[in-house]
Backbone as a printed PyTorch tensor [residue, N CA C, xyz], in Angstrom:
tensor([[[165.1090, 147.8930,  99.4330],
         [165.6230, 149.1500,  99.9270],
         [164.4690, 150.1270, 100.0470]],

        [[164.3750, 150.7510, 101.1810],
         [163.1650, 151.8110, 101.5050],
         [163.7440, 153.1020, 101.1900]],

        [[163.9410, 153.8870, 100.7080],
         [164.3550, 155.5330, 100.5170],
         [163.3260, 156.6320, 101.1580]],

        [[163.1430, 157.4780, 102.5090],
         [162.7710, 158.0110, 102.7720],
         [163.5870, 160.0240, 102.6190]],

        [[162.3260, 160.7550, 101.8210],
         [163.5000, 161.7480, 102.2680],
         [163.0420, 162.2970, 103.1530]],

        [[164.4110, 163.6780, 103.1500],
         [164.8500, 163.9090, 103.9750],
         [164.8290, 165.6610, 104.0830]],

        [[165.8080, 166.4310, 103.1490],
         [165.9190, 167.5310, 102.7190],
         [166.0360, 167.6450, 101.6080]],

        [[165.4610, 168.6020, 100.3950],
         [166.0220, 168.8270,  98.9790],
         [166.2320, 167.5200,  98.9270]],

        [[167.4590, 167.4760,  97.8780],
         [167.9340, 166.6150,  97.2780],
         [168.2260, 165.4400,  98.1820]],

        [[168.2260, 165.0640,  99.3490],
         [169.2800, 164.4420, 100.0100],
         [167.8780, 163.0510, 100.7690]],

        [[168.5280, 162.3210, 100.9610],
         [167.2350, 161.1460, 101.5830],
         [167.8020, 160.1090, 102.1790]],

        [[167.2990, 159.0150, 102.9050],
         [168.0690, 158.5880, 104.0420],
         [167.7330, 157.5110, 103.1450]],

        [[168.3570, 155.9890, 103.1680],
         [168.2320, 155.1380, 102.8720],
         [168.3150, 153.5290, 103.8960]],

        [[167.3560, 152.6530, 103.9210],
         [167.1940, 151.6090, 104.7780],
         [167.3480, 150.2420, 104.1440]],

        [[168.3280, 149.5340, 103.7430],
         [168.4470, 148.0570, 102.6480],
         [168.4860, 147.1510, 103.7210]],

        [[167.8650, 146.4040, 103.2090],
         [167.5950, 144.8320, 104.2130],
         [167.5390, 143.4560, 103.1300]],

        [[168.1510, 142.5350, 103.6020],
         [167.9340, 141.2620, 103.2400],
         [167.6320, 140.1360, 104.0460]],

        [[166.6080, 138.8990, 103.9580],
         [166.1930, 138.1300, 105.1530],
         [165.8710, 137.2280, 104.5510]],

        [[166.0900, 136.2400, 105.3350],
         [164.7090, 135.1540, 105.1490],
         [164.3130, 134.6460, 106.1100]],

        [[162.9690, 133.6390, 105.9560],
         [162.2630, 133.2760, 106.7560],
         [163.0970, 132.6640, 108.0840]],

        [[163.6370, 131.6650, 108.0630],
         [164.7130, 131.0980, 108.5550],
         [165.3970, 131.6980, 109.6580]],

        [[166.2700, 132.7140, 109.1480],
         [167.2010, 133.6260, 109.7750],
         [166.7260, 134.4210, 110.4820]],

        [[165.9010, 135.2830, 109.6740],
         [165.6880, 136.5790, 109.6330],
         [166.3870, 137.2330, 109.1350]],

        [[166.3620, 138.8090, 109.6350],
         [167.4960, 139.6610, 108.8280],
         [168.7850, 139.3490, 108.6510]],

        [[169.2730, 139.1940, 107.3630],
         [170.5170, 138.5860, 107.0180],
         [171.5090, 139.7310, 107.0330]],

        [[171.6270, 140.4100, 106.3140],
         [172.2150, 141.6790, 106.0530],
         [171.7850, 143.0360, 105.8860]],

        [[171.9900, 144.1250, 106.6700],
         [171.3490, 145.4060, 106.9020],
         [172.6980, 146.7130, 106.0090]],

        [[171.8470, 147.3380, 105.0750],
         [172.6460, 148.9210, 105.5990],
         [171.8230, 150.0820, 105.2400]],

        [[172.5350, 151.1010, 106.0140],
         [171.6740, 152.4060, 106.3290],
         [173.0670, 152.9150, 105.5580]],

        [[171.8330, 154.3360, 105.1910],
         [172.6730, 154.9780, 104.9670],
         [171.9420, 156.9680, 105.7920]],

        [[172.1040, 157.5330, 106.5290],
         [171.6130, 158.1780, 107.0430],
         [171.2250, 159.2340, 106.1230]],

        [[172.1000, 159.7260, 105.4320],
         [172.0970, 160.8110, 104.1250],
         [172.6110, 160.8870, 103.2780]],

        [[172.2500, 160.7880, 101.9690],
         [172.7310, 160.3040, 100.7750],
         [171.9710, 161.4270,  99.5020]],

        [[172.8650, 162.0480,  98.8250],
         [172.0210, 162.4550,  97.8220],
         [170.9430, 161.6330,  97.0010]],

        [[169.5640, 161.8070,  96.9210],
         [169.1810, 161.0420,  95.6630],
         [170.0050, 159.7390,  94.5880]],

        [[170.4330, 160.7160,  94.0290],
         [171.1480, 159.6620,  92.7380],
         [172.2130, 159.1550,  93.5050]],

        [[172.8080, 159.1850,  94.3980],
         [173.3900, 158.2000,  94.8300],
         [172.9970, 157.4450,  95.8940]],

        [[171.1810, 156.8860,  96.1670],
         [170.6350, 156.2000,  97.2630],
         [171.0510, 154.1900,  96.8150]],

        [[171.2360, 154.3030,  95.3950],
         [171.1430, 153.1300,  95.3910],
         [172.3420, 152.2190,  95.7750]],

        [[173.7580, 153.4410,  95.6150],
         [174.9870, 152.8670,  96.1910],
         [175.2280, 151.7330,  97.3730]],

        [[173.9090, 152.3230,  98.0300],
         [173.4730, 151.2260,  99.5170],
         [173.5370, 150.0340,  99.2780]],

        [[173.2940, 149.8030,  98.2510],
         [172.5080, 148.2610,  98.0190],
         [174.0580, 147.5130,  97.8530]],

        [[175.0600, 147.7100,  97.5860],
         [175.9010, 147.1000,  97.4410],
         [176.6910, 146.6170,  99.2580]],

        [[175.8800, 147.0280,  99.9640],
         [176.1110, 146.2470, 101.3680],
         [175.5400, 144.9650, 101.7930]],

        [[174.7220, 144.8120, 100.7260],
         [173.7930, 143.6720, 100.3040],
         [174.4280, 142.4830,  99.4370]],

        [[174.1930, 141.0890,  99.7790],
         [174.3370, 140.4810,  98.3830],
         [173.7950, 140.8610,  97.1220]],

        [[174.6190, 140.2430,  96.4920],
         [174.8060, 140.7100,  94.8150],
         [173.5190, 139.7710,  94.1750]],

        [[172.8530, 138.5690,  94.6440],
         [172.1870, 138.0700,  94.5310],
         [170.7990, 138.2910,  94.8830]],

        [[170.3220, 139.7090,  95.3010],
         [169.0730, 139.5960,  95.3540],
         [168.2500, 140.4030,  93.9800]],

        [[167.1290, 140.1010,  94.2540],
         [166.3170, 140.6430,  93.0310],
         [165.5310, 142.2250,  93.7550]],

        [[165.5840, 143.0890,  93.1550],
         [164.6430, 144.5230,  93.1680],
         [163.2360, 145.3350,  91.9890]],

        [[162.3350, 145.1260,  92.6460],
         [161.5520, 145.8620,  91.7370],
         [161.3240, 146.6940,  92.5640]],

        [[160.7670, 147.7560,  91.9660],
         [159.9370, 148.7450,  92.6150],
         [158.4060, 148.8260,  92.5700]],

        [[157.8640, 149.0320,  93.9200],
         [156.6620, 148.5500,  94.3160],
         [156.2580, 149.6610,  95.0380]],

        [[154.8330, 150.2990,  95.1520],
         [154.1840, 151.3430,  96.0970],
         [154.8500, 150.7830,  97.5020]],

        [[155.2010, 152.3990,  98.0390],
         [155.7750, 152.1920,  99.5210],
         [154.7330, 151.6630, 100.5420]],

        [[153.3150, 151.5880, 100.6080],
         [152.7360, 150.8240, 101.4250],
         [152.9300, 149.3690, 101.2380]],

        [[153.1280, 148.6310,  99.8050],
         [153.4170, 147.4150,  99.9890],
         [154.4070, 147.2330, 100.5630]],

        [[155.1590, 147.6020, 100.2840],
         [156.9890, 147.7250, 100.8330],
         [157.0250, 147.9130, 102.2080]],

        [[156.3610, 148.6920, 103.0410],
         [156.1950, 148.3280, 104.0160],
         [155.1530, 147.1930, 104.8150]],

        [[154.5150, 147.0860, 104.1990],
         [153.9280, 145.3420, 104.3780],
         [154.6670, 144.3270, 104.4720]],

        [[155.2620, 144.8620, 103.6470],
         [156.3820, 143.1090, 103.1190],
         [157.5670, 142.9370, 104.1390]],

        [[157.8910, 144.3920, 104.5960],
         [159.3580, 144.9640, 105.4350],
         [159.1800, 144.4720, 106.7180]],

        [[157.9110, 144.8360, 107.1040],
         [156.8600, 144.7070, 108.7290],
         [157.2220, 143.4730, 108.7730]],

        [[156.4460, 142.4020, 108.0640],
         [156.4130, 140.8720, 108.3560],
         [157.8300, 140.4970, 108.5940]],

        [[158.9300, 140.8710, 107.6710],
         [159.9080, 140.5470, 107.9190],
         [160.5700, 140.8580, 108.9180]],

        [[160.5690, 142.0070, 109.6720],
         [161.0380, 142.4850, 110.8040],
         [160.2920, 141.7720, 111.7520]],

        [[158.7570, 140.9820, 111.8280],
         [158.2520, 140.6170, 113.0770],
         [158.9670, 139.3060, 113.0950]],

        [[159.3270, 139.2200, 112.2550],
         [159.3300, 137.5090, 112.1430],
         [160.8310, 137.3490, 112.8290]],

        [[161.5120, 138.6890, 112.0610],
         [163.3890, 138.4860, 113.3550],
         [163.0350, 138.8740, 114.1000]],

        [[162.0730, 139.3690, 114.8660],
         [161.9670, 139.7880, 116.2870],
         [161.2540, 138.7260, 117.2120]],

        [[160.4930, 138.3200, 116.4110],
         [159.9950, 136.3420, 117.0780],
         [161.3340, 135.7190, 117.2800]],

        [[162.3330, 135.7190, 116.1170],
         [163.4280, 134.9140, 116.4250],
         [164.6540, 135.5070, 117.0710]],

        [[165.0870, 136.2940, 117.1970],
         [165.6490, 136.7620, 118.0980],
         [165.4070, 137.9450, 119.0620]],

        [[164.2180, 138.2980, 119.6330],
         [163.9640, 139.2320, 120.5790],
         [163.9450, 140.6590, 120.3520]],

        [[164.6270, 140.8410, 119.7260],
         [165.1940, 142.4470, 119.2400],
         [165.3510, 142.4470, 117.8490]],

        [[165.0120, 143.7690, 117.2630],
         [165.0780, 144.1860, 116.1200],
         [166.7090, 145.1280, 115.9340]],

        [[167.2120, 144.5310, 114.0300],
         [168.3370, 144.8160, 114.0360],
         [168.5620, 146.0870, 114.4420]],

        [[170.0200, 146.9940, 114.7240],
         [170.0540, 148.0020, 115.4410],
         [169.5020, 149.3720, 114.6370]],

        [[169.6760, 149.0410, 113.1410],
         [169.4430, 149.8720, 111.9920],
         [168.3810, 150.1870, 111.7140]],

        [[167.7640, 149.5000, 112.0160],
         [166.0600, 149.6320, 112.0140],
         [165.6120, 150.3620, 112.8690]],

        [[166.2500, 150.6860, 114.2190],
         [165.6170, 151.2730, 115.3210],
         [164.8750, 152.7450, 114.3210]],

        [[165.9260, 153.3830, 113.7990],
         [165.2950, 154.5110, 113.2400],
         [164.1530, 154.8960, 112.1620]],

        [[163.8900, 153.7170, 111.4970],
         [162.9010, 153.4650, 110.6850],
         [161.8090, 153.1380, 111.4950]],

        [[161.7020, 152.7030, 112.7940],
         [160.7660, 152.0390, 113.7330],
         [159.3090, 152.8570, 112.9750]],

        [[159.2480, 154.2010, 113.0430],
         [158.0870, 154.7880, 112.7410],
         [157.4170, 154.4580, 111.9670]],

        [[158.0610, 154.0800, 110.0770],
         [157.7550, 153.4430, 109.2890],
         [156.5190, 152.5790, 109.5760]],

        [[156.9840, 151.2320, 110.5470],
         [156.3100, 150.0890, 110.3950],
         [155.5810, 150.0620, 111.8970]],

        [[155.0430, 151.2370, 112.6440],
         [154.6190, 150.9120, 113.3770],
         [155.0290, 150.4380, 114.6530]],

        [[156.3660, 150.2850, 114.9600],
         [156.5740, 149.7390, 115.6150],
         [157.1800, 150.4050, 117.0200]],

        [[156.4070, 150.3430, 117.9910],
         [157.1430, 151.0680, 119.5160],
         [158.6580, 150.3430, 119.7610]],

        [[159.2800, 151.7180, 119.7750],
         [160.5620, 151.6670, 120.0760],
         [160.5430, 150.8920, 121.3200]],

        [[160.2140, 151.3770, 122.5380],
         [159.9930, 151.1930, 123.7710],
         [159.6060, 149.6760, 123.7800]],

        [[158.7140, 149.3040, 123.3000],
         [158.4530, 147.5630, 122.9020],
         [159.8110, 146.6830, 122.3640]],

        [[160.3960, 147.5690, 121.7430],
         [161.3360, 146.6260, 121.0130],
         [162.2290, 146.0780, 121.5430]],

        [[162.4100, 146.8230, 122.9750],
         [163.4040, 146.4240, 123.7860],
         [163.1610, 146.0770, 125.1420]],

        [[161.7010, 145.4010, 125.4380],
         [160.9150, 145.2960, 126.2870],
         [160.5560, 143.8450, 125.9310]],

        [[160.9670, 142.9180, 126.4790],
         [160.1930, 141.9080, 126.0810],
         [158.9030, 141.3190, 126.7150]],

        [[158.7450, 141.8430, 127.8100],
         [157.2040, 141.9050, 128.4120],
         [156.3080, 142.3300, 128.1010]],

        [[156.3290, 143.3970, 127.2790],
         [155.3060, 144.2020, 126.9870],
         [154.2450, 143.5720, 125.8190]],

        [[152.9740, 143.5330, 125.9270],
         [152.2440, 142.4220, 124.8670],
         [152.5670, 143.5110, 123.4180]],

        [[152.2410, 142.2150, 121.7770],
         [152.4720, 142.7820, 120.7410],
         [152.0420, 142.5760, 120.1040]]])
C-alpha cells in the first residue's frame, strides 16, 4: 500500500497485489481517507499478503516493476493506477498508446 498525502490530516491511498504471472491481481484506491483510517484499504486485498514498511523510494521501485511487467502483459495499466501514474514515472499518454516507444 502507497499512502500519499493530501491535506492536513487526510491522504489518498493506492493497495495493489500481483504477481509475476498475472500481474496485478487485486487493486484499491482509496481517494481520501483520514490518516488513521488509510489502512482500512488493505482489506480490498487478500488477507494473505505480508506488509512491512519500507522507504517510499523502494516502494516505488518494487511498485514500477510490477506495474511494467502488467503492462507487458496486458497493454494497459490497471485503471486505478492511472492517478498514481506520476509516482512511477510513467506517461499517462503512453499508457494508452501502444506505439509509442518505452
Amino acid at each position: 500500500m502507497l499512502i500519499r498525502p493530501l491535506h492536513g490530516a487526510f491522504v489518498e491511498v493506492l493497495g495493489l497485489a500481483w504477481s509475476d504471472a498475472v500481474g496485478i491481481t487485486h487493486s484499491a484506491f482509496e481517494p481520501m481517507a483520514h490518516h488513521s483510517a488509510a489502512s482500512a484499504s488493505a482489506r480490498a486485498l487478500p488477507t494473505d499478503l505480508r506488509f512491512e514498511e519500507i522507504p517510499m523510494a523502494f516502494a516505488i521501485d518494487i511498485v514500477t516493476t510490477a506495474l511494467w511487467n502488467h503492462r507487458r502483459l496486458h497493454g494497459a495499466l490497471p485503471a486505478c493506477v492511472e492517478h498514481f501514474a506520476d509516482m512511477f514515472s510513467l506517461d499517462r499518454a503512453q499508457s494508452t498508446d501502444r506505439s509509442s516507444p518505452v
